[in-house]
C-alpha positions as CSV (number, residue, x, y, z in Angstrom):
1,X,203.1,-97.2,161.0
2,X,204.7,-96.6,164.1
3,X,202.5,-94.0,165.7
4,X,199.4,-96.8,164.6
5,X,200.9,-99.0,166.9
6,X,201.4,-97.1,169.5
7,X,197.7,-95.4,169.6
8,X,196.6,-99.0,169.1
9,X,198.4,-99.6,172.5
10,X,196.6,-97.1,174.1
11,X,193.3,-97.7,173.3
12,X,194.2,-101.1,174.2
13,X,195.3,-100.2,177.9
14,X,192.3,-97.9,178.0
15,X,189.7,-100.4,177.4
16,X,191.5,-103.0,179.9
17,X,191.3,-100.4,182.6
18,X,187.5,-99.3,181.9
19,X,186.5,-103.0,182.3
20,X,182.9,-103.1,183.6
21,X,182.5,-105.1,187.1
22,X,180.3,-108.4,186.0
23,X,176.8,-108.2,187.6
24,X,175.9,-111.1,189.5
25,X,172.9,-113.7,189.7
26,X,171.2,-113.6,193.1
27,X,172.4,-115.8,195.4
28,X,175.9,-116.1,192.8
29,X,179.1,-115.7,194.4
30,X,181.7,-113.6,193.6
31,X,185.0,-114.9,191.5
32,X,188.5,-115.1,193.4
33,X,189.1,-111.8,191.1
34,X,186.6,-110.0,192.2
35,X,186.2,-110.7,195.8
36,X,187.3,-106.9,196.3
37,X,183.6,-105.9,194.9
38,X,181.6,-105.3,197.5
39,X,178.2,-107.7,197.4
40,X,174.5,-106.9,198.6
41,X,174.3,-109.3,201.7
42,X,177.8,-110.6,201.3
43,X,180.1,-110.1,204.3
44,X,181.8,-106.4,204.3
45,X,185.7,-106.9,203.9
46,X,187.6,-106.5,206.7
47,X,189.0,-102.6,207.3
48,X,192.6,-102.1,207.5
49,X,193.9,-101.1,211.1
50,X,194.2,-97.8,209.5
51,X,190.4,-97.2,208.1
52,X,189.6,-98.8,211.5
53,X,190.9,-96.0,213.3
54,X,188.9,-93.7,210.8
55,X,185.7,-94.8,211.2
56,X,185.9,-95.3,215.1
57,X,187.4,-91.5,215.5
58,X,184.8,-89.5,217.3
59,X,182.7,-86.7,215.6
60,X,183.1,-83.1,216.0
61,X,180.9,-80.9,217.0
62,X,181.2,-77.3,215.9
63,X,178.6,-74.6,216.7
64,X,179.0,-71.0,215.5
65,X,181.3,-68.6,217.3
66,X,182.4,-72.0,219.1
67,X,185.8,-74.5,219.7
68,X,186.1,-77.0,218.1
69,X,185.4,-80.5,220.5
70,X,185.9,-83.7,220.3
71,X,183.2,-85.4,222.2
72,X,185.1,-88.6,224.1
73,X,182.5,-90.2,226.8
74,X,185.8,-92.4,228.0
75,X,188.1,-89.8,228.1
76,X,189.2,-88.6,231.8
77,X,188.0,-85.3,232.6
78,X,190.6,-82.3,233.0
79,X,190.2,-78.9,235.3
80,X,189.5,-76.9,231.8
81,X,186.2,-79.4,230.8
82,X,185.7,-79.1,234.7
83,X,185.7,-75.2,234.5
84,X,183.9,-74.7,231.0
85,X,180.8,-76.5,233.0
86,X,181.0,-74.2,236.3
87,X,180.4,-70.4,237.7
88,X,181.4,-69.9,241.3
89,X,184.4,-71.5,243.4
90,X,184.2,-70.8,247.3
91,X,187.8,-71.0,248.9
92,X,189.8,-70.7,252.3
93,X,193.1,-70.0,251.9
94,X,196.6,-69.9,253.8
95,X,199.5,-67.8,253.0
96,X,202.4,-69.0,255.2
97,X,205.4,-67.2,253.3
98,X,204.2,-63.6,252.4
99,X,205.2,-59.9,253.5
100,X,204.9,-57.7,255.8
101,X,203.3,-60.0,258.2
102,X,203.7,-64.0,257.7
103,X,200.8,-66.8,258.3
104,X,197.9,-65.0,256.4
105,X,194.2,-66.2,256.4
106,X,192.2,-65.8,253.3
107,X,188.9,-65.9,251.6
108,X,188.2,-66.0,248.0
109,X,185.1,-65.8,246.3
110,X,186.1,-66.7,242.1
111,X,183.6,-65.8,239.4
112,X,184.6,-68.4,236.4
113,X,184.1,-66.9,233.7
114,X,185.1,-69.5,230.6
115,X,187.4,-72.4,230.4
116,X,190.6,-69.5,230.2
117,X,189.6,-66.8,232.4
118,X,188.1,-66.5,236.0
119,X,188.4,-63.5,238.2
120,X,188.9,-63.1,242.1
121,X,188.0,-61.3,244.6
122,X,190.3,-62.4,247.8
123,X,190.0,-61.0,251.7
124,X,193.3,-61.8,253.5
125,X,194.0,-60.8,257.0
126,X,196.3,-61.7,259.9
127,X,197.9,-59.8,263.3
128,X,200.9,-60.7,265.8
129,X,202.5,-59.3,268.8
130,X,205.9,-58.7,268.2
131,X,208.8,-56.3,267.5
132,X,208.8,-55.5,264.0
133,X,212.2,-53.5,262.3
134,X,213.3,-52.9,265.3
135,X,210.0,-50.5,266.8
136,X,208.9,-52.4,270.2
137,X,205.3,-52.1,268.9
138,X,201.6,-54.1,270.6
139,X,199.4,-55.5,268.5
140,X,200.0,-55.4,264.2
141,X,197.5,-56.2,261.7
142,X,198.0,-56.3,257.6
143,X,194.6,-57.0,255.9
144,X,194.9,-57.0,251.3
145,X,192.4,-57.1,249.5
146,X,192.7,-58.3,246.2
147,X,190.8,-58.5,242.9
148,X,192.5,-60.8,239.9
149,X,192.0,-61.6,237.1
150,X,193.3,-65.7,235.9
151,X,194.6,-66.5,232.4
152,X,194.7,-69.5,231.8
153,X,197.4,-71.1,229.2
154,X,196.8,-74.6,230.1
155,X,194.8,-76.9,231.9
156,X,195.3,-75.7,235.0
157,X,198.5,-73.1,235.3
158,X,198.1,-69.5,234.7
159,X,199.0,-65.9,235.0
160,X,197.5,-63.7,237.6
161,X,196.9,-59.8,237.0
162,X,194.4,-57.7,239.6
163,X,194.5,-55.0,241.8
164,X,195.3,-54.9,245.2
165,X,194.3,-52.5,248.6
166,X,196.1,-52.9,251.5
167,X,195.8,-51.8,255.1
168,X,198.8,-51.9,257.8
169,X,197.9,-51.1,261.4
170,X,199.7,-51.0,264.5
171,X,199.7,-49.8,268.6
172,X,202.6,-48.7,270.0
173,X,204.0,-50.0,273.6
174,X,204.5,-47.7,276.1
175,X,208.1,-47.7,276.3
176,X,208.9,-45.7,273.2
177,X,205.7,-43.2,273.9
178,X,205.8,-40.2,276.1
179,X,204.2,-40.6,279.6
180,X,200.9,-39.9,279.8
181,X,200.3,-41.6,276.9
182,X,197.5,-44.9,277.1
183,X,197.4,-45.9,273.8
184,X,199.3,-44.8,271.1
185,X,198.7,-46.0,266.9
186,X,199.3,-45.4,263.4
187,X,199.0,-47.1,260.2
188,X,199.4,-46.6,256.2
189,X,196.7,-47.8,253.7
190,X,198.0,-48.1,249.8
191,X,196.9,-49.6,246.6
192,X,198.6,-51.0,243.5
193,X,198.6,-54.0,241.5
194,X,199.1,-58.1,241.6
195,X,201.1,-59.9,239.5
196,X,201.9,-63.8,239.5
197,X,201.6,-67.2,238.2
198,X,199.8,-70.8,239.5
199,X,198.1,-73.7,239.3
200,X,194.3,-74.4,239.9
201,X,192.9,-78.0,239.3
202,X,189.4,-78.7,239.8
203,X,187.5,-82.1,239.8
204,X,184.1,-83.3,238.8
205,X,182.9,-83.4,242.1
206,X,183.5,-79.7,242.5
207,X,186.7,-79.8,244.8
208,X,189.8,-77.7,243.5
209,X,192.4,-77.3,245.2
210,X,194.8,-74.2,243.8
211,X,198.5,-72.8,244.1
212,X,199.7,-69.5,243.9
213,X,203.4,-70.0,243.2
214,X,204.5,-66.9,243.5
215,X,202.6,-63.3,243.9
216,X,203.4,-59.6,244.0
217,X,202.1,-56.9,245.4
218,X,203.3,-53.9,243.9
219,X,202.1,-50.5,246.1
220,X,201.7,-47.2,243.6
221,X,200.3,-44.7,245.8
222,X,199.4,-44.2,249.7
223,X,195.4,-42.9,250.3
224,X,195.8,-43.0,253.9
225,X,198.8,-42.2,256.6
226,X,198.0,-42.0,260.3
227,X,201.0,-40.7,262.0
228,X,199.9,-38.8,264.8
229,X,202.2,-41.0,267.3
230,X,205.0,-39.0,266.1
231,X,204.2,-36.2,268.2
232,X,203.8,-38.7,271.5
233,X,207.6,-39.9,271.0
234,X,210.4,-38.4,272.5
235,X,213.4,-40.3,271.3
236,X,214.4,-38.9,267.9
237,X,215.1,-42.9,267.0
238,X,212.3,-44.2,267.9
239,X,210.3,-41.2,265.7
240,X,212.0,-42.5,262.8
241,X,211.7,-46.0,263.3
242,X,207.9,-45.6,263.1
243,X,208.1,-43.1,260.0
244,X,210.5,-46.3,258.1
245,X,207.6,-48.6,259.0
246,X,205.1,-46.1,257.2
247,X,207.2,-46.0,254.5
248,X,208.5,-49.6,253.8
249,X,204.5,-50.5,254.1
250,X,203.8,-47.6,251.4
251,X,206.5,-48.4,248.8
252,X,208.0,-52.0,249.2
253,X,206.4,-54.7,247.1
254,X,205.1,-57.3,249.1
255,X,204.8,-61.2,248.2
256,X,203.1,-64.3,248.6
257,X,204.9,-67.8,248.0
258,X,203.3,-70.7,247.9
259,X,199.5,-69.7,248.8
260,X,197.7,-72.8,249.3
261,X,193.6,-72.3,248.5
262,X,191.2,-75.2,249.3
263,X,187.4,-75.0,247.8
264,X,184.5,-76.2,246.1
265,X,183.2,-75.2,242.4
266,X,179.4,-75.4,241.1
């Protein structure tokens, strides 16, 4: 008895729940009950805030091999969407704080590969007239070249890795050569690698403006040493003054803080 009544409730619930929606008459309106039924040329309900938010959320757009992007027309433009739609970048550069020799020029030519990587290739050059480690020297020059590659892990900072060749030149004054002497020179070319970290933002209309926060230059082996002068100087001190020069330039990493670089990208 007991288990008739209780499959009797069941069926019961069953058939309540499985009600079938009443068709309407043209031009009949729905009842107060069923004004959650949707009706041919009736007025769609109104969408929650929620479902809103759904159906308004833009499409995505996936090709093969490709990201994943969401297509926003209003949505203000970073470096990265800026980069993804450009090759080349042009720059002028300035390198107030770097070694050996401060207030560097530079050039940089930047090959943009995709919206995380880009590569260098950088001419930086500058001279002075001045004592330097205590040699009374003429006329110094330091020209680096450079070739980096940037990896970028956000929209616009990133790590910097490349190779570097550098070139240190300088002319001895006449008071620490023999007499006799005009001109007297030597110099050190090296080569090693870059290391650092900065910032690059680029705009729609092609300007970018980037930062190197901080680079090294890391010498690992000389290719070149002219140090014929030695044999021109007579005071033992001043001999090897010029031979700490030659090897400060060949082994000392060298830096760059704060290298401002100023361009256009297309």
């Amino acid at each position: 008895m007991k288990f008739a009544l209780i499959a009797l409730i069941f069926f019961s619930l069953c058939a309540s729940a499985q009600e079938p929606v009443r068709e309407l008459f043209p031009g009949e309106k729905p009842l107060p009950s069923e004004q959650g039924v949707f009706v041919p040329g009736e007025t769609l309900p109104e969408e929650s805030p929620f479902q809103k938010t759904v159906n308004e959320a833009d499409s995505v757009v996936v090709g093969e091999g490709e990201e994943i992007v969401y297509q926003d027309p209003e949505k203000k433009r970073r470096s990265a969407d800026n980069r993804r739609e450009s090759n080349h970048s042009i720059m002028l550069g300035y390198q107030l704080l770097t070694t050996w020799l401060p207030s560097k020029k530079a050039v940089n030519y930047t090959y943009i590969h995709s919206e995380r990587w880009s590569w260098d290739l950088e001419y930086a050059w500058t001279s002075i007239d001045s004592p330097i480690i205590g040699v009374d020297l003429g006329e110094i020059s330091e020209k680096r070249y450079s070739l980096m590659g940037r990896r970028y892990v956000s929209n616009s900072f990133h790590f910097i890795l490349g190779a570097m060749y550098q070139d240190f030149h300088a002319r001895a004054s006449g008071k620490i050569v023999s007499q006799g002497v005009d001109v007297a020179t030597f110099g050190a070319e090296s080569a090693g690698v870059v290391l650092g970290i900065g910032n690059r933002w680029q705009w729609k209309s092609g300007f970018t403006l980037g930062v190197d926060w901080l680079r090294v230059n890391v010498p690992l082996f000389s290719t070149k040493v002219e140090n014929e002068i030695l044999d021109d100087i007579d005071n033992n001190s001043d001999s090897e003054d010029v031979k700490k020069v030659i090897r400060a330039f060949n082994r000392i990493p060298t830096f760059v803080v704060f290298g401002l670089n100023l361009g256009y990208s297309f």
